[in-house]
C-alpha positions in Angstrom: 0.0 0.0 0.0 1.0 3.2 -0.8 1.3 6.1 2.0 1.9 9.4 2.0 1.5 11.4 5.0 2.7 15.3 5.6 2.8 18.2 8.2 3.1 21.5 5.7 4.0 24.6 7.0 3.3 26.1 3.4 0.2 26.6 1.2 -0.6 23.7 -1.2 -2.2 23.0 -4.4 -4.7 20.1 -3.6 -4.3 19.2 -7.2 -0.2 19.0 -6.9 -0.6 15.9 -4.9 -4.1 14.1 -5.8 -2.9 13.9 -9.2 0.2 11.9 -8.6 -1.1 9.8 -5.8 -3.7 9.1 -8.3 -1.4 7.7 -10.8 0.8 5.9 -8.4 -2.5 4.0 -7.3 -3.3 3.3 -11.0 -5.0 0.2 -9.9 -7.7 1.4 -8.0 -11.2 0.8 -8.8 -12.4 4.2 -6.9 -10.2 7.4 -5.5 -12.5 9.0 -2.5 -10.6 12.9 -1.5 -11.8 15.3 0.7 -10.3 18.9 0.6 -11.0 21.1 3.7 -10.8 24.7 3.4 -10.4 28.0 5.9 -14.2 29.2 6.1 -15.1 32.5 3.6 -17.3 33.7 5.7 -17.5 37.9 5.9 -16.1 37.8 9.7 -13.4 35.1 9.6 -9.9 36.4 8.7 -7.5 33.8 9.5 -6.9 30.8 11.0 -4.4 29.5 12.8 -3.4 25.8 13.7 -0.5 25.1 16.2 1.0 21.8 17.3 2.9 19.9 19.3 5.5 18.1 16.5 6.6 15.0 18.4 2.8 14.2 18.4 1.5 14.9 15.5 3.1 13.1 12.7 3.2 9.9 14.3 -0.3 10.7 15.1 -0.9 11.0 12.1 0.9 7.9 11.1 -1.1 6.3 13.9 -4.2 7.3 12.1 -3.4 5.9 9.0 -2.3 2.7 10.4 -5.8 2.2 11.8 -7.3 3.4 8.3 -5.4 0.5 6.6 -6.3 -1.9 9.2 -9.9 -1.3 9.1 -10.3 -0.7 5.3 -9.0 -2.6 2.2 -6.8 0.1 0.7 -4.2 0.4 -2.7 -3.5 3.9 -1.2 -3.9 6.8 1.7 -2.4 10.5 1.2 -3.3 12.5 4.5 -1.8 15.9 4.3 -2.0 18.9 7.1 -1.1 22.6 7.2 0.1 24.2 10.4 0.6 27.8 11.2 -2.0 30.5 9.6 -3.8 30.0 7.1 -6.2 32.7 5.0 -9.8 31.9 3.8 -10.3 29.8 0.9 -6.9 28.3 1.9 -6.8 24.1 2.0 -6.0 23.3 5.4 -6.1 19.4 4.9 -6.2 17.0 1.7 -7.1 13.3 2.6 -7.7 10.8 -0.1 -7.7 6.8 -0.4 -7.9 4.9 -2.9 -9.1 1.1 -3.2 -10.2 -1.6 -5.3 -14.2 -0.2 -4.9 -15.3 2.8 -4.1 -17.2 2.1 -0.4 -13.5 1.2 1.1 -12.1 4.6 -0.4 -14.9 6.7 0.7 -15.1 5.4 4.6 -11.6 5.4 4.7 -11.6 9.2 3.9 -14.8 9.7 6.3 -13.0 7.9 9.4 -9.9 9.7 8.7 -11.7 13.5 8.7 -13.8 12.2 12.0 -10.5 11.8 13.9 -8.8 14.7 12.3 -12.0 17.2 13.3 -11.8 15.6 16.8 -9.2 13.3 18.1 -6.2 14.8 16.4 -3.0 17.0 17.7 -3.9 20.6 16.6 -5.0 23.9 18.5 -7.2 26.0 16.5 -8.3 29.6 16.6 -10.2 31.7 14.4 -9.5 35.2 13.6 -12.7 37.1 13.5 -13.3 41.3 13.6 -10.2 41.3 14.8 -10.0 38.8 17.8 -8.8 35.6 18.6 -10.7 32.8 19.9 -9.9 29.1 20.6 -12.1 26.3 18.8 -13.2 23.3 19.9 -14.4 20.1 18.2 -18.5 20.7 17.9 -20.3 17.5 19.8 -21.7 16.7 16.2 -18.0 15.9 15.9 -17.8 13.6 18.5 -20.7 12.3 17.6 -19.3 11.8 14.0 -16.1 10.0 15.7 -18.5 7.9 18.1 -20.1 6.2 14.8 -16.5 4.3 14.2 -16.3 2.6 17.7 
């Protein structure tokens, strides 16, 4: 199988590495990605997203050991930003890729729900001109809850 997992510190094209992951897991029946993106709305102005780096990669590689475990995957590419980010920037591009399409798309679904609540990150949100702290919403843990 075919991993690819990153911590970025830098803004990335979503395209720059779906399209190659793509064509490395040429023998997948079904590619499933999910690109998640700084909110545009009028009062959010940045966000930011710290961590603590001797968690979070192997976290992360944690993550996708559990994803390969529990689904029948060619392929896995999860990829994070840290630091702060503008809206309409990608903050996270997770894709799988398997022999049908069911495996790719709940792989990519089980990944998010531990990303959006289980994962290594601080956020905050920039917003008329103030910082505040966000936390995981409890339809997030109930998304996470669904995979026990």
């Amino acid at each position: 199988m075919h991993r690819d997992i990153r911590l970025l510190h830098d803004p990335f094209v979503p395209g720059e590495l779906t399209e190659p992951f793509a064509r490395i897991c040429s023998d997948a029946g079904g590619i499933c990605t999910f690109i998640g993106e700084v909110r545009r709305e009028a009062d959010v102005e940045a966000l930011e997203l710290s961590h603590y780096e001797p968690l979070t990669l192997p976290g992360l590689d944690q993550l996708a050991d559990k994803a390969s475990k529990r689904f029948d995957l060619l392929g896995l590419l999860i990829v994070h930003r840290v630091g702060t980010m503008g809206p309409g920037e990608p903050i996270v591009c997770v894709s799988a890729a398997s022999r049908h399409r069911r495996d790719a798309i709940d792989a990519v679904d089980f990944c998010m729900d531990h990303l959006k609540s289980a994962a290594w990150f601080w956020k905050r949100e920039l917003s008329g001109g103030n910082w505040r702290w966000i936390e995981p919403r409890s339809a997030d843990y109930a998304d996470l809850a669904r995979w026990n």
